[in-house]
N, C-alpha and C positions, 0 to 999 in steps of 0.2 A: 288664561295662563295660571294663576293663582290658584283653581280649580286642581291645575295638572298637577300642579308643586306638592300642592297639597296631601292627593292621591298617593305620588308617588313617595313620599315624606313616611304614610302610613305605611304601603306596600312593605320599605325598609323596615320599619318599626316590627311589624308582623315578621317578618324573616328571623331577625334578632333575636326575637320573645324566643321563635321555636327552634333556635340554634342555644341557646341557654338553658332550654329548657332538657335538649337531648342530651347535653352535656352533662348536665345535672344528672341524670339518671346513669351515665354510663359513668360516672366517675363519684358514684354513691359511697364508696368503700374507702378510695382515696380522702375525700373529706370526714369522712368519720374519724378515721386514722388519723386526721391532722390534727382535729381537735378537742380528740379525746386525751385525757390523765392517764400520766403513767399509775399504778398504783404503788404509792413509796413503800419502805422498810419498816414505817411502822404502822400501817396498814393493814397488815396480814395476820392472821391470831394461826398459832401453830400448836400444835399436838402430836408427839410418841404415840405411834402404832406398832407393837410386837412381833415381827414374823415369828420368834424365837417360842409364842403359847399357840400359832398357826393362824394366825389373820395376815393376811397379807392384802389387804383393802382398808382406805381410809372410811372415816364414817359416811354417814348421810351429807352432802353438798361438800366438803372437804376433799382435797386433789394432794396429791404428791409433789412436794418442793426439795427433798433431800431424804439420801437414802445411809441407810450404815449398813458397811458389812461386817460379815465377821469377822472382831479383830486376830491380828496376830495370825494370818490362814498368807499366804504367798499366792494362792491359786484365785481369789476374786470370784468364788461363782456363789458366795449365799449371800443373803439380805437377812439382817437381825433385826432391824427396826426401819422403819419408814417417818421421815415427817411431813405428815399432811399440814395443807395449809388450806388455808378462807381470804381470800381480798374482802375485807370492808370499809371501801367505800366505793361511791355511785350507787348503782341498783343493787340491789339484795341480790348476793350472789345466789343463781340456779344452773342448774344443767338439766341438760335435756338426753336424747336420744344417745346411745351407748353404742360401740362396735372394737373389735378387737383389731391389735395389729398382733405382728411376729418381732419378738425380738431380736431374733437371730439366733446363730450356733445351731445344736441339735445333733441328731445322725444324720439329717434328713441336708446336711450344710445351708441352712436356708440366712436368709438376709434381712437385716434388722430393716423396720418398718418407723416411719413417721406417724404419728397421729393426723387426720382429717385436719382440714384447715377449722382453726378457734376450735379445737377439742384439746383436751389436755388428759393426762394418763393419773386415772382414781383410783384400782386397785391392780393386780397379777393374777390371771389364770394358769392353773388348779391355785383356788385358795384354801390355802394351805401351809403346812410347816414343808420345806423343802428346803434341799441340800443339791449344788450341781446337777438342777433339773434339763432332762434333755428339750423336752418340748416346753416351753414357756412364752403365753399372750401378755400383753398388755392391755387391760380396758379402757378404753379411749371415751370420755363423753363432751358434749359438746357445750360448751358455754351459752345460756341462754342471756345473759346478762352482763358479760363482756367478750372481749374478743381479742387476737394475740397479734403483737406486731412482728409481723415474718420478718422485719427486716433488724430485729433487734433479738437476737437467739446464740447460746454459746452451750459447748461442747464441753463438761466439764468431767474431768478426770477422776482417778481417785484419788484424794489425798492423805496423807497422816493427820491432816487438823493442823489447831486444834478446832475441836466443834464446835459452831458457832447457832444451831438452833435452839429447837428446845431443852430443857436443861434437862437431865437424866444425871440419878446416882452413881452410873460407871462410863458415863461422858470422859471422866478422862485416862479411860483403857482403849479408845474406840480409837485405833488409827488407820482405819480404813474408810475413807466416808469420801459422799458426794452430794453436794451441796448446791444447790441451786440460787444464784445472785437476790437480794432483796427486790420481792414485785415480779418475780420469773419462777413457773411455775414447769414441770417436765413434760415434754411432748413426745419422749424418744428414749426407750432403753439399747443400750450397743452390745450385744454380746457376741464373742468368736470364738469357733471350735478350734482349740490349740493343734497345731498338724501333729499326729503319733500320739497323744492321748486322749483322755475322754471328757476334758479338764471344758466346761464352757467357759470362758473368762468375761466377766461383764466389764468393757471398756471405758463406757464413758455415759451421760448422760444429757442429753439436748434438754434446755432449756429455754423457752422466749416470754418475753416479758407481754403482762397482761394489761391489757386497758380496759378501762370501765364507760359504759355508753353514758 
């Protein structure tokens, strides 16, 4: 009888391991996400990139957190400056693997694009100086080193400021800007063809917050 108890005691045991075990693997993503760091406001070291002398790409490992357009314009279709950002802390920020989305507008009326899951958006195709471009990508690359919480993302608008990044000599002429929350990095530019003109107007800007492995 003991013999039986015994057997079937293990039997249990062995079931358990390998329901724990499957669990674990299919809910891999779920626990990283629980207990990984948000990366806070002071965190992220920032830097002005110029569209306005024709770069429209942040540097080397640096990603886009806020954009400015040009002030004083009604119609929202150029980007004068960009601010890139860097999360530091957890692993040494890298990215890896690159691919384009659509921003939307155009002639072609096409539909703005989200970036891949954990990519976030480093510079704008053609780079270049431009003005109310028809066709316009965004390069999406993917976080080798953290990763983004879908379920923490906002939609930010343009506003008058004032600005609150990097600090710039005509910072406060600038009141067109969008801005991406402390620790939220952009994954989504909006842009719509105004109906009867030629006008792309860029809407708004997705954001979601990063966590570090």
């Amino acid at each position: 009888m003991k013999v039986v108890v015994v057997l079937v005691l293990s039997v249990v045991v062995l079931v358990l391991s390998l329901v724990v075990v499957a669990g674990s693997q299919t809910s891999t993503r779920f626990v990283l996400l629980k207990n990984l760091a948000p990366v806070g406001p002071i965190a992220v070291e920032r830097k002005l990139v110029s569209n306005i002398e024709g770069n429209s790409n942040c540097p080397n490992k640096w990603v886009i957190g806020g954009l400015v357009l040009k002030p004083d314009d009604p119609d929202h279709n150029t980007i004068d400056y960009f601010e890139c950002r860097q999360p530091t802390i957890g692993n040494v920020f890298t990215l890896g693997k690159s691919t384009t989305v659509d921003t939307g507008a155009g002639t072609d009326g096409s539909e703005s694009q989200q970036c891949p899951t954990d990519n976030i958006i480093t510079e704008f195709s053609p780079n270049q100086r431009w003005t109310n471009p028809d066709n316009l990508e965004a390069v999406c690359q993917k976080m080798n080193s953290h990763v983004l919480d879908g379920a923490k993302c906002e939609d930010v608008v343009v506003s008058e400021g004032p600005w609150e990044g990097q600090d710039h000599a005509d910072q406060h002429s600038w009141n067109n800007i969008m801005y991406c929350p402390p620790g939220y990095l952009a994954v989504q530019l909006v842009r719509v063809r105004e109906e009867g003109t030629s006008n792309n107007r860029i809407t708004s800007l997705r954001c979601c917050q990063v966590l570090s492995l």
